[in-house]
C-alpha positions, 0 to 999 in steps of 0.5 A: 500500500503507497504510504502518504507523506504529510508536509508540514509547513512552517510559518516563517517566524519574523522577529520585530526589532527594538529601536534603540534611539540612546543607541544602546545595545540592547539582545531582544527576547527570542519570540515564542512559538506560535501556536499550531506549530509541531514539535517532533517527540524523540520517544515516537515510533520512527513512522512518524519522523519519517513523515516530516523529512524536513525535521530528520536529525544526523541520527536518524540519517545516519542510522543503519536501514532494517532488513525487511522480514522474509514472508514464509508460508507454513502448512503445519500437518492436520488431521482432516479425517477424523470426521469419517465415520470409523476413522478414529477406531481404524486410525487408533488400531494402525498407530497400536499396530506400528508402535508393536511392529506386529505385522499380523495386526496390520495386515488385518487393516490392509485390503489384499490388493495393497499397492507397493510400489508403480512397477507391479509390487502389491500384496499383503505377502510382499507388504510382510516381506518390506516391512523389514526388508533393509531396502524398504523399510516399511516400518519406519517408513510408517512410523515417520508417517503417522505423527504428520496429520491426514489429508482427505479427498475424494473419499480416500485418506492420505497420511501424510496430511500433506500429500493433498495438500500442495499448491500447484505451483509447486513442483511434486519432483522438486518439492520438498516439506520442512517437518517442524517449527523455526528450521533455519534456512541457512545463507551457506551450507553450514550450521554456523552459517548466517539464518536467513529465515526461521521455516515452519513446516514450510514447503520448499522447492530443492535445487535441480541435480543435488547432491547424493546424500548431502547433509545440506540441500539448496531449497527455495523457499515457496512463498517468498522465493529465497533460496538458502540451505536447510538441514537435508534431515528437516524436509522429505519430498511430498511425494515420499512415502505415503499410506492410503486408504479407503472404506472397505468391507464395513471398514477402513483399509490400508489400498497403497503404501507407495512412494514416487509418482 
């Protein structure tokens, strides 16, 4: 918004000299301020001097211009399912079920044409398999993704919650998700390097061709379009691993739990 400038003016202040007819040399008295004239209090906000350019003073001249904040947008994960009928009994039995690691459990709220990857990988024997299985990892992919909310659309449930709910500007292959409050975005990568700007729950973009592996990334920011480093352990893409699910046999089941796109 255009910020108005009020000029003050003053009235020029003309002082009647004495006559002195013994020619003795007589100082007037300083004339007093006429009223309606401004006097600029030290003590208010800088607004306000900043509105009279004319009474600025060497200090305020000479003092450094503060950085303006940088705007960053957070999507801090939701539970937007728990007003489905059944949800919250399914989702309390999934959260038991993973805390134990107990595969009979889960496979009791898994539909049998569950759906594990976009080569052909489907089964609840192939899911028993990658539960453990040191290339997938099925349990800690899960356990990673029940604490991040549940997103609801079309009938069906995603978790995490943010997996329905990215703009469309944002790139699904270079989009990335800051999992937590006040993650620095970094000026270089290192952790002693200047922050640029506190993320919470941010979405980010990542920088093509990275690195393999790096414990930096190079991220811009969505909303603000500042590009800084994070901590690579801070963000997952959001198209990571996702579990879905839908109303099946009188329940809740588990149809995908699949990463990529």
């Amino acid at each position: 918004m255009e910020r108005h400038r009020v000029k003050r003016t003053y009235a020029a202040l003309g002082l009647i000299g004495l006559i002195c007819l013994t020619g003795c040399n007589q100082t007037p008295e300083p004339a007093p301020a006429p009223s309606g004239s401004t006097t600029v209090d030290p003590t208010e906000p800088s607004e306000v001097a900043s509105e009279a350019p004319e009474a600025s003073t060497a200090a305020e001249a000479s003092a450094a211009p503060q950085e303006p904040a940088i705007k960053t947008a957070s999507y801090p994960p939701r539970d937007d399912c728990t007003k489905q009928a059944g949800w919250r009994d399914f989702r309390a039995k999934l959260g038991l079920a993973v805390a134990r690691r107990d595969a009979d459990a889960l496979a009791a709220l898994t539909a049998p044409e569950v759906q594990l990857d976009y080569g052909g990988g489907h089964g609840i024997d192939t899911m028993r398999k990658r539960l453990t299985d040191k290339d997938y990892r099925l349990w800690d992919k899960l356990t990673a993704i029940l604490p991040l909310g549940c997103g609801f659309q079309g009938g069906l449930a995603a978790m995490p919650w943010v997996f329905w709910n990215t703009p469309e500007k944002l790139d699904p292959y270079q989009g990335m998700w800051v999992t937590g409050m006040g993650v620095p975005l970094l000026e270089t990568a290192s952790p002693t390097a200047k922050p640029l700007a506190p993320l919470d729950w941010a979405l980010v973009e990542a920088a093509p061709h990275m690195e393999a592996n790096p414990k930096f990334l190079k991220v811009t920011e969505l909303a603000s379009k500042t590009t800084g480093y994070v901590d690579a352990k801070r963000v997952r893409s959001v198209i990571d691993y996702r579990m879905i699910a839908e109303p099946k046999d009188g329940g809740w089941r588990i149809t995908a739990v699949i990463a990529g796109d």
